[in-house]
C-alpha positions in Angstrom: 118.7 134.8 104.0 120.1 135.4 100.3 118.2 134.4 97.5 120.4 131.9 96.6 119.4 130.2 99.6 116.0 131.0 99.5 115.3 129.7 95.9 117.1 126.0 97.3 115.0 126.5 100.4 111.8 127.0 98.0 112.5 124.2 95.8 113.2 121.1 99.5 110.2 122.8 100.6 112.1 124.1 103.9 109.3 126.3 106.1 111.9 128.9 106.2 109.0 131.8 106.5 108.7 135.1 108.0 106.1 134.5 110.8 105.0 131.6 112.3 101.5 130.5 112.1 99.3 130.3 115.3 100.7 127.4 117.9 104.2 127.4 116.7 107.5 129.0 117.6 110.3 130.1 115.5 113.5 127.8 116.6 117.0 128.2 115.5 119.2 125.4 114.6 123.0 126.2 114.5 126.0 123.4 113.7 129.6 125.2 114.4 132.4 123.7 112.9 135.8 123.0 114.8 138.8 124.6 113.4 139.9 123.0 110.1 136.8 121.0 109.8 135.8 120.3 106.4 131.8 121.4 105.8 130.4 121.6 102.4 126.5 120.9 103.2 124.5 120.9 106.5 120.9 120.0 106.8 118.3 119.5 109.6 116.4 116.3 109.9 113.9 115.5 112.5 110.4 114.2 113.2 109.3 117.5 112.8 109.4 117.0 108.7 109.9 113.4 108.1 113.0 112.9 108.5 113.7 114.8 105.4 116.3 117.4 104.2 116.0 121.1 105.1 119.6 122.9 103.9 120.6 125.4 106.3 122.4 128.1 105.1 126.2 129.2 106.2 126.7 132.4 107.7 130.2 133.1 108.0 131.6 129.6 109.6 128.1 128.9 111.4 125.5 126.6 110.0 122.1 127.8 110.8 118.1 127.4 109.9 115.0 128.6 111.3 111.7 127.0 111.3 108.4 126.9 112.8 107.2 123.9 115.3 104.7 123.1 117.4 105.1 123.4 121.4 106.7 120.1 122.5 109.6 117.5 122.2 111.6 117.3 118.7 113.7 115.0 117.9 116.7 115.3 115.2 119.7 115.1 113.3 121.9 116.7 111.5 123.3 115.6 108.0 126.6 116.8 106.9 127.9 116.1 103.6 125.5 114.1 102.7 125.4 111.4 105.5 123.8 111.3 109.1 125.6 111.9 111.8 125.6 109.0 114.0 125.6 110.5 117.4 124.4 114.0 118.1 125.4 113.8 121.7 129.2 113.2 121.6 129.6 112.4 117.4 131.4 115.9 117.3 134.8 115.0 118.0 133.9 114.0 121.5 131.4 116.9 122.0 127.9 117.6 120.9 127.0 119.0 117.3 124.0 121.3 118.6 124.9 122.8 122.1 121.7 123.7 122.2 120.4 120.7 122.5 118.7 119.7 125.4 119.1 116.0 125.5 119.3 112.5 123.5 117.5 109.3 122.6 118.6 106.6 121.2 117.9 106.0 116.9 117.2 102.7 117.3 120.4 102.2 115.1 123.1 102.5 117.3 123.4 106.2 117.1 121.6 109.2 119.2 119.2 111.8 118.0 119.0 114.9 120.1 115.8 116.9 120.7 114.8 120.6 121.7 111.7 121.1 124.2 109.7 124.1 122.9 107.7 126.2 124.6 105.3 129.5 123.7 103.9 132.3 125.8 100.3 133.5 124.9 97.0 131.2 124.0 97.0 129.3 121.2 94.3 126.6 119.7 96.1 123.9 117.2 93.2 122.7 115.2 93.7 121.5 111.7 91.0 119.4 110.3 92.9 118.0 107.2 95.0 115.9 109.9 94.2 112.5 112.0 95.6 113.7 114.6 92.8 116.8 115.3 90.1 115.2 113.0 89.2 111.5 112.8 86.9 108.5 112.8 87.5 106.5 115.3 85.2 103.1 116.9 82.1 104.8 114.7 82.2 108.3 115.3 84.2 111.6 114.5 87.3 112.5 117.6 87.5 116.4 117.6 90.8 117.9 119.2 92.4 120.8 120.0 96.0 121.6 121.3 96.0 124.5 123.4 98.8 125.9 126.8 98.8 123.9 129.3 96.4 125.6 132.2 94.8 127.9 129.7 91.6 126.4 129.2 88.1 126.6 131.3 86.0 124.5 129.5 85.3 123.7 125.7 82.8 121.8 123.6 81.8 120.7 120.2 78.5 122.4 118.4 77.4 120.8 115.6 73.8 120.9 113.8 72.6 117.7 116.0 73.5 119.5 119.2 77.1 120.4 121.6 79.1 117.7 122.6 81.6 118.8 125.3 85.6 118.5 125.7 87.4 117.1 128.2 91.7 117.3 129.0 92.3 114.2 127.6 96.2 114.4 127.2 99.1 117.1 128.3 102.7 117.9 128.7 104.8 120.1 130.5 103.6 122.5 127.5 100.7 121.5 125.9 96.8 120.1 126.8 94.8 118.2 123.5 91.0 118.6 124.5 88.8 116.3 123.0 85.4 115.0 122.4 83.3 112.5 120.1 80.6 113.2 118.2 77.9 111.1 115.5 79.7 112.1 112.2 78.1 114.8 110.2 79.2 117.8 108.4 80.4 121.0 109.7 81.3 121.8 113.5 82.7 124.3 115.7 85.3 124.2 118.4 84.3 126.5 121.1 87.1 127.0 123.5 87.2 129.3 127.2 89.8 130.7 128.4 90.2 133.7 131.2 86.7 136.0 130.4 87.5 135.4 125.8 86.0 132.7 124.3 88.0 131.3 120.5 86.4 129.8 117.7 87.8 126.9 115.8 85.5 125.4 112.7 85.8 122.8 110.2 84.1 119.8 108.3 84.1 115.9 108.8 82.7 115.8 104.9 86.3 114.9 103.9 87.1 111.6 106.4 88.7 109.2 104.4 91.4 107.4 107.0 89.6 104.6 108.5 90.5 102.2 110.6 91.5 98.1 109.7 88.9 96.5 112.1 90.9 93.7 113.1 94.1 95.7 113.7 94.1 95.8 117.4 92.3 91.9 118.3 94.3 90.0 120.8 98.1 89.6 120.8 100.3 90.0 117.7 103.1 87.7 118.1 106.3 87.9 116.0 107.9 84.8 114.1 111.6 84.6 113.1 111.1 82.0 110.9 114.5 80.3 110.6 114.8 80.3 114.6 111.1 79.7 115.7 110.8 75.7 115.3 112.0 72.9 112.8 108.7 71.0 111.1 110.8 69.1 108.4 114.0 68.3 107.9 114.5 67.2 104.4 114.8 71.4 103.4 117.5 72.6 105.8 120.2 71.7 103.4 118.6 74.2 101.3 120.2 77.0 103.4 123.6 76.3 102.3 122.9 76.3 98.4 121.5 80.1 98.6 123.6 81.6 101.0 125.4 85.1 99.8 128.7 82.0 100.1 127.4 81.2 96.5 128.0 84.4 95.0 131.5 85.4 96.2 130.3 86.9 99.6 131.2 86.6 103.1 132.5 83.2 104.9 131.3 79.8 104.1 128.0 79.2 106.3 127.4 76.7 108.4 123.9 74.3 109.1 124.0 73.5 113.0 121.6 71.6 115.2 118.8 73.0 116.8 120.4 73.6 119.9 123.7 74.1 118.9 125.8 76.9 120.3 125.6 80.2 118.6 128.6 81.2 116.4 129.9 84.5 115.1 127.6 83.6 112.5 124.3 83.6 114.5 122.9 86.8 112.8 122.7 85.9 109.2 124.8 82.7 108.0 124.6 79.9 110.8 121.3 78.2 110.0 119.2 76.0 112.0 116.5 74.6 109.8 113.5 76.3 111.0 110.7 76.2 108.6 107.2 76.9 107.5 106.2 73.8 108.5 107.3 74.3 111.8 105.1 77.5 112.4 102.2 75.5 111.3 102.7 72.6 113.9 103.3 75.5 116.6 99.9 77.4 115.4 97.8 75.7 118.1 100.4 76.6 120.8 100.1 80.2 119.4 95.9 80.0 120.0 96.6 78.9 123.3 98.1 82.3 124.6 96.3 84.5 122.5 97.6 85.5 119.6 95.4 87.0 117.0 98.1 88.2 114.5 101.4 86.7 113.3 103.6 89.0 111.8 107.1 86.8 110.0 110.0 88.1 109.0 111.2 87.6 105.6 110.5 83.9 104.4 111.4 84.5 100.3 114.3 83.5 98.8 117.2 85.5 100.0 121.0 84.9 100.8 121.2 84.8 104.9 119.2 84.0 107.1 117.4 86.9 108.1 115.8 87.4 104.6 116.5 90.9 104.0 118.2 90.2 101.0 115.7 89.2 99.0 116.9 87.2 95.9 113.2 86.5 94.8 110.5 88.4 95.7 107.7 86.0 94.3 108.9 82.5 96.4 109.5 81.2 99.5 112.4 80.1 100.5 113.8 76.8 99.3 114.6 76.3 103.3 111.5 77.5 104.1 109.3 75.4 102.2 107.1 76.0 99.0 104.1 77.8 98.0 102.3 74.3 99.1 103.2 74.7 102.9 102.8 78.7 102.7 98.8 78.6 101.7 98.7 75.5 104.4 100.0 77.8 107.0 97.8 80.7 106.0 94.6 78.6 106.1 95.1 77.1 109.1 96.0 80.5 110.9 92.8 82.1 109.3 90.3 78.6 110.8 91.8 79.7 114.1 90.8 83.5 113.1 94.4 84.5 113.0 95.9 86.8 110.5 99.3 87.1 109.5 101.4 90.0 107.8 104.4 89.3 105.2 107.9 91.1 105.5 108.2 93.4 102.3 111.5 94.7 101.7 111.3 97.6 99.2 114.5 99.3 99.4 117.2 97.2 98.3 118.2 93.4 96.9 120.5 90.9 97.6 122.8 90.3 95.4 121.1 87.2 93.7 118.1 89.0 92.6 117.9 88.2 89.0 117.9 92.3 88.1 121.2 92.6 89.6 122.7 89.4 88.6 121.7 90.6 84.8 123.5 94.0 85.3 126.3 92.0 86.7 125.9 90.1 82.9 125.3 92.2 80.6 126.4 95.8 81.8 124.8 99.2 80.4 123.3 96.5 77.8 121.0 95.4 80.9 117.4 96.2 79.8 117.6 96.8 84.1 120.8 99.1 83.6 118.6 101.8 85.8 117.0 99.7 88.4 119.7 100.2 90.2 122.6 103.4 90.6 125.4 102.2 89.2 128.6 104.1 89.4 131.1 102.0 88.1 131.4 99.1 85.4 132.5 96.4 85.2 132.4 95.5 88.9 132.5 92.5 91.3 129.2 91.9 93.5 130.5 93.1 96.9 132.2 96.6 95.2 130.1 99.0 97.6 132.2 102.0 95.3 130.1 100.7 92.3 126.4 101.0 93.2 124.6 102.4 96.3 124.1 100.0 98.7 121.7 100.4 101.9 124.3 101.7 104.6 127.5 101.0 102.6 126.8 96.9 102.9 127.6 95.9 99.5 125.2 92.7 99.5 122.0 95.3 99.7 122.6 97.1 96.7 119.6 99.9 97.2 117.1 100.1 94.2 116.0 103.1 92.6 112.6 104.0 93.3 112.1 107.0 90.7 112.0 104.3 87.9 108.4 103.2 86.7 109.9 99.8 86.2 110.9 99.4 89.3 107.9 101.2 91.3 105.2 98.6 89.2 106.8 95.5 90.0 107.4 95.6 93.8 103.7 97.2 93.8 102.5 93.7 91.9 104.5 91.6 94.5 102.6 93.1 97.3 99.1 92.7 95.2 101.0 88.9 94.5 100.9 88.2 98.4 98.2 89.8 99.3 96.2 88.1 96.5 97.7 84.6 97.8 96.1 85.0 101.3 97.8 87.5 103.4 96.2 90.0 105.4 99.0 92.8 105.4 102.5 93.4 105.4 105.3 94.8 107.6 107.7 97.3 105.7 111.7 97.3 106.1 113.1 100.5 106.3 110.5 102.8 104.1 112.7 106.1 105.0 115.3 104.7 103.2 113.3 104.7 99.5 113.8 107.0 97.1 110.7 109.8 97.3 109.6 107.5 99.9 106.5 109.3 100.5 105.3 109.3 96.9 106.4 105.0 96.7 104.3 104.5 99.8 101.0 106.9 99.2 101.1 105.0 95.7 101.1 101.8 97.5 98.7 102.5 99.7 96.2 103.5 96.8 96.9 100.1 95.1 96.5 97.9 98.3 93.4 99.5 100.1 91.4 99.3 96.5 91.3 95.7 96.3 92.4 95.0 99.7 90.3 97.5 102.0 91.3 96.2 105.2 94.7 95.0 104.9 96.9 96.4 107.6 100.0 97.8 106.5 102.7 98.5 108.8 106.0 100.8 108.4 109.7 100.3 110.0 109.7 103.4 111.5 111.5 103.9 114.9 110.9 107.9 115.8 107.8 109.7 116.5 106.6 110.9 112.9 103.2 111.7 112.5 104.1 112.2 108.6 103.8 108.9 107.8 100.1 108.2 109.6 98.3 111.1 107.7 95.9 108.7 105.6 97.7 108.4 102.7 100.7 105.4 103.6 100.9 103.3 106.1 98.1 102.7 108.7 100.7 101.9 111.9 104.2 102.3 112.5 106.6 99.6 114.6 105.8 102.1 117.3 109.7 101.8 119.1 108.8 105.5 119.9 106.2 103.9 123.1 107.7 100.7 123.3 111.6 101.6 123.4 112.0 105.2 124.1 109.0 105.1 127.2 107.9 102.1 128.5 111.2 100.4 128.3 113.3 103.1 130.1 110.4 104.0 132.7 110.0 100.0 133.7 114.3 100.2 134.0 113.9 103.1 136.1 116.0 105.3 134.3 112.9 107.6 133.2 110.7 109.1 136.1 107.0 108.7 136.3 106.4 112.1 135.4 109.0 112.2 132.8 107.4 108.9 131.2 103.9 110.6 132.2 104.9 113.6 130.0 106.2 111.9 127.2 102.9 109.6 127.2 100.9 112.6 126.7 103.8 113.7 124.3 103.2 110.2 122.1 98.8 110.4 122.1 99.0 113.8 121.1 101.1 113.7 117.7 98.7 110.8 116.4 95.0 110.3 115.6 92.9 108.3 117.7 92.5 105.6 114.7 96.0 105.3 114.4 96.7 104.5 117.5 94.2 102.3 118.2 95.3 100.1 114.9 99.0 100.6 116.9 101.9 98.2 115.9 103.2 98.3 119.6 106.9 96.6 120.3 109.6 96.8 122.7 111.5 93.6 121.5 112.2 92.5 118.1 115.2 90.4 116.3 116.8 94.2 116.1 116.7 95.0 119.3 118.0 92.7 122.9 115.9 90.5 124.0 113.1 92.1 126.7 114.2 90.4 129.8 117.8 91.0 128.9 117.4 94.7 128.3 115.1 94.4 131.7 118.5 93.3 133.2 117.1 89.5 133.3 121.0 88.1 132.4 122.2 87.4 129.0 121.8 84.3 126.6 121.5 81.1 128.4 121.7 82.4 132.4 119.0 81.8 134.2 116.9 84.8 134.5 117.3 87.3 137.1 114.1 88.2 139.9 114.1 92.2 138.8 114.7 91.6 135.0 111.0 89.4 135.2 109.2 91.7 138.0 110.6 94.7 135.6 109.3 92.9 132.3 105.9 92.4 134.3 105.3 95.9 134.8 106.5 96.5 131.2 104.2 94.0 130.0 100.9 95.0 131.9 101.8 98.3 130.6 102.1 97.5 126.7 99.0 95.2 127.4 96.9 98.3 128.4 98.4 100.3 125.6 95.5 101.2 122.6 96.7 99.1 119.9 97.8 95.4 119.9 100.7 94.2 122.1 103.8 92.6 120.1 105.5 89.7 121.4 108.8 88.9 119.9 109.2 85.0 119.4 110.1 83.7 123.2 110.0 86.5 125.1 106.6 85.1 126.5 108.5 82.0 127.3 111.7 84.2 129.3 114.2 83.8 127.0 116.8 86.0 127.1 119.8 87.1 124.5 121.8 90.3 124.3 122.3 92.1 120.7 126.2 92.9 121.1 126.6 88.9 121.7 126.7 87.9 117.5 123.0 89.1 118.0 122.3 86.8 120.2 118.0 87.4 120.4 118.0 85.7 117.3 119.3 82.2 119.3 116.7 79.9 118.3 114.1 78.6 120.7 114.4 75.8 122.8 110.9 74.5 123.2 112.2 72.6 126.2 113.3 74.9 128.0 110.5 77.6 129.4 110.3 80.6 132.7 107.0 79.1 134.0 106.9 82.3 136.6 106.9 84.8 132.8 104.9 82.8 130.6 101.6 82.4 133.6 102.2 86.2 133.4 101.7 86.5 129.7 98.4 84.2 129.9 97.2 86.3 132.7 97.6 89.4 131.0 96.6 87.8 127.3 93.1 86.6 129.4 93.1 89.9 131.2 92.9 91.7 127.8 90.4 89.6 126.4 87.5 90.3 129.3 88.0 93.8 129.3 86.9 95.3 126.1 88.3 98.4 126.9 91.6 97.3 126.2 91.0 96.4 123.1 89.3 100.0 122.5 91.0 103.4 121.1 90.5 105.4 123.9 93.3 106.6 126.5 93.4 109.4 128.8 95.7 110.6 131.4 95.0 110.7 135.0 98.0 111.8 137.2 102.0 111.0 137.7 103.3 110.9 141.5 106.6 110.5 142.7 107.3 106.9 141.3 104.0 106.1 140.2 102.2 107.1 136.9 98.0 106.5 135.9 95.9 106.8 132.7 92.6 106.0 131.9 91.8 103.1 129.7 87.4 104.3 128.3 85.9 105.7 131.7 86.2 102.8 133.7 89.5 100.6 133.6 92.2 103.1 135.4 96.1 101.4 134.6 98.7 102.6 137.9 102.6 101.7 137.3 105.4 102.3 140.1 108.9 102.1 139.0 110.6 103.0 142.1 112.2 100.4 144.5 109.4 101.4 147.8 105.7 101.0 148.0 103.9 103.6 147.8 100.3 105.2 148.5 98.5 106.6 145.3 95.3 108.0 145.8 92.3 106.9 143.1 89.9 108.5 141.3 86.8 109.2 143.5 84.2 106.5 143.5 84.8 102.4 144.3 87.2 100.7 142.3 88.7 97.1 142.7 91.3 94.8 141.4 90.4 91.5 141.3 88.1 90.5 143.9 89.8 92.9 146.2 87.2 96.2 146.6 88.9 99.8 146.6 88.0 103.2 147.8 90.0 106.5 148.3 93.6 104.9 147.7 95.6 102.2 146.7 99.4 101.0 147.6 101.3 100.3 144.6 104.2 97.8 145.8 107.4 98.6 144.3 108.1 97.9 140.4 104.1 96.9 139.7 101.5 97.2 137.6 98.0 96.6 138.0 94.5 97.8 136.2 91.9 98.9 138.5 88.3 98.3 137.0 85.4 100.5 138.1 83.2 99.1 140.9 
């Protein structure tokens, strides 16, 4: 590498470095140009480092970097001058950007990331007591771990000054094994690992644990509200929605306000309105008991100029639509006397256009004491000029805020300490990888929240696999798309094997700590995503639902249930709605209270009652047991055993020695797992 590229390297902190340390594997990255292409920067992206920028270096006409990474799956992306590719798979005028690559996931935005599987030859033992993922406390005591080859390991234990605790194979790949064990927290330990006739040492000290865990993070069912489409309480505010749409301010097409049960419109995603309210989440709260729920997690309810909210106009009141701060604190006491909590959407990265900042800009120009909130390129401009100012993926009524200003930084910290001072119990974050030093914004967040605020839960849009963000020091969960969408969905569709989805399990509990799963945000179905049944291949908005999409959103279901972590239910989904996201966005239809899937929702209160006798649902410990042809098993503690089949036969699994049962049903040797089922097995 010339030092030209080495000093750039140095200064984005790319681990471009001569050897690798122990567990990881150099890996090339290359990005070839087609003839005549046009290339003036290439970087590598991936979960491996964020999701930030790591310049590779041209050689000749070929693009290349080398780093080091741990044995597994990787996803990534490359960024060309200065913007993501969208699809790594075919984005490359109709071909692949990295031929190496040896598949592709969906982004969650549309696009696809691709991913390398690495391997290394020879022992390793990953330890690294600094990170959650190897050192944490978890449910009251310290959970050692250590990543070693898959098949290399005889036996290993813990020794600490109060005595040796041993290890057990918790989790593997078709790579990798994490050991594990827990121990009463102390001081310093030792990881004592066999393998073949040598024995290797691994030490370090629990004196530093800081991460803990928000208590309440994984009680019952968190349920999702999309607040103008979940239920109208009053009806004197819906005019409301007209007098602050983006309409008023030059933008888009007039908006319309239709009846509840209108049809949808080209409008449905952000300008037809339907008067749902405050109000009306309050008068549903005691449905919401009924089946379960524990957390309510709403999507923006502040003034903002559609009707999704995410661009905010005032971060500091509700929605005029909505209601006022009056019906907000009702809502929140009421939810906490029925010992619910509920999270606020907090969107940090951009505006709308009717945020007074911007509007004052708009005003008064580089005169603007809030000239630099903002990157403006051009002046005098016309709101909806995305040449003039950044804007969050080119849409010019989210101009993007900048984040490196103090200004800036100190008052969206206050409006979190605003909400959170009001009553709230946490908050949801929209797009955080999208904030300027995001890293920084969020660990300085996180410092001002958990002081006065200890055990608020805060939650971060993130769709990949990135440990990055879970080290302690942001968020304590992430909207965990990477279990929900990328395994469990594709495995109850069939279009992932059991031992793929088996793998990729094992893939998933290894990158995190045991504490961070166990607080984990877990969702398959949101208002970005199709609804669950339709994506299950239930039918589309307003058919009657389909006999496989509801026995494959069963298996789903039991499956997220059993998942460490609390289960999120977008709005409706327990009630078998369904609505496709290429239809005007159609999962956003509002619910018709009328109308309800008895067959889906008696499965959601079995499976919300189901949780709620078993306690070790609700605890942070998972373990895998075995994949076979279509079926896959893990252990939920030592004694609740979860077995899925996604294939179209029955078929004969054998169980764990000893006496299980299901039910009242007694079981002993093996069990036979009808096709696309799910069922937890409880120790006899």
């Amino acid at each position: 590498m010339r030092a030209k590229a080495i000093l750039l390297a140095l200064v984005l902190i790319a681990p471009v470095i001569a050897q690798c340390e122990e567990g990881k594997v150099e890996v090339t990255f290359t990005f070839v140009p087609v003839t005549g292409e046009v290339v003036d920067s290439v970087s590598l992206r991936g979960s491996f480092n964020g999701w930030n920028e790591w310049p590779m270096e041209k050689q000749g006409y070929v693009w290349s970097i080398t780093v080091c990474l741990e044995p597994g799956k990787h996803l990534y992306k490359y960024f060309i001058n200065g913007n993501w590719v969208q699809d790594m798979s075919t984005g490359h005028y109709g071909k692949p950007f990295d031929l190496e690559a040896e598949g592709y996931e969906d982004d969650g935005f549309g696009g696809k990331n691709a991913y390398r599987i690495v391997e290394q030859g020879g022992f390793y033992a990953v330890h690294n007591g600094a990170d959650p993922t190897y050192l944490c406390l978890s449910e009251g005591k310290a959970v050692i771990r250590v990543k070693v080859p898959r098949g290399s390991v005889d036996g290993a234990e813990v020794i600490t000054p109060n005595g040796s605790y041993p290890m057990e194979k918790q989790l593997w790949t078709s790579a990798s094994e994490m050991w594990r064990s827990s121990v009463p927290f102390g001081a310093e330990y030792t990881i004592r690992i066999k393998h073949g006739d040598e024995e290797t040492l691994r030490s370090g000290s629990m004196s530093n644990l800081t991460f803990r865990e928000v208590p309440w993070a994984d009680d019952g069912i968190t349920y999702q509200i999309f607040p103008e489409r979940f239920f109208n309480g009053n009806e004197s505010n819906d005019a409301f929605a007209l007098e602050c749409d983006e309409y008023n301010y030059g933008m888009g097409v007039e908006p319309v306000l239709s009846d509840w049960s209108d049809p949808a419109t080209p409008l449905l995603c952000c300008h037809q309105y339907f008067g749902g309210d405050i109000e009306g989440i309050t008068e549903k709260l005691d449905y919401l008991d009924v089946i379960g729920v524990k957390t309510i997690y709403m999507n923006p309810i502040f003034e903002a100029g559609s009707a999704h909210g995410y661009d905010t106009y005032d971060y500091l009141s509700p929605s005029k639509k909505f209601g006022d701060n009056a019906s907000l604190k009702t809502l929140l006491n009421e939810a906490h006397r029925r010992g619910m909590r509920v999270l606020f959407d907090f969107v940090p990265n951009h505006t709308g256009i009717g945020f007074f900042a911007f509007q004052d800009i708009i005003k008064n120009g580089r005169s603007s004491g809030y000239w630099d909130w903002y990157f403006i390129k051009a002046y005098p401009f016309e709101p909806g000029d995305a040449e003039a100012y950044e804007c969050w993926w080119g849409v010019p009524t989210l101009p993007k805020l900048n984040h490196t200003n103090e200004e800036v930084k100190e008052y969206l910290y206050g409006v979190v300490d605003h909400w959170l001072d009001f009553g709230f119990d946490g908050l949801r974050i929209d797009v955080p990888n999208e904030v300027t030093d995001a890293h920084a914004f969020f660990a300085g967040l996180r410092e001002r929240v958990k002081k006065e605020h200890p055990n608020a839960y805060v939650v971060g849009e993130i769709w990949s696999l990135d440990p990055s963000w879970l080290q302690g020091d942001q968020f304590d969960s992430l909207m965990n798309y990477a279990l929900g969408r990328n395994i469990l969905l594709p495995f109850a569709n069939g279009t992932m094997s059991a031992e793929s989805a088996f793998y990729a399990l094992g893939e998933y509990f290894s990158a995190y700590g045991e504490n961070v799963y166990g607080m984990g945000f877990n969702v398959v179905s949101t208002h970005d995503t199709g609804r669950l049944l339709t994506d299950l291949g239930g039918g589309n908005l307003g058919e009657k639902p389909r006999a496989i999409g509801i026995l494959r959103l069963e298996l789903l279901e039991t499956l997220l249930f059993a998942m460490p972590g609390t289960p999120v239910i977008f709005q409706g989904d327990e009630r078998g709605i369904t609505g496709e996201k290429e239809h005007y966005d159609s999962e956003r239809y509002p619910i018709q209270w009328d109308e309800k899937n008895t067959e889906v929702f008696s499965y959601f209160g079995k499976l919300s009652r189901m949780r709620e006798s078993m306690p070790q649902l609700e605890s942070n410990s998972i373990s895998l047991y075995k994949s076979d042809g279509s079926v896959l098993s893990f252990f939920r503690g030592e004694d609740v055993l979860v077995v899925a089949n996604n294939g179209y036969s029955s078929q004969e699994f054998m169980l764990p020695g000893g006496r299980w049962k299901s039910g009242s049903q007694a079981l002993e040797g093996s069990v036979r797992m009808p096709p696309l089922k799910a069922t937890i097995l409880e120790r006899a």
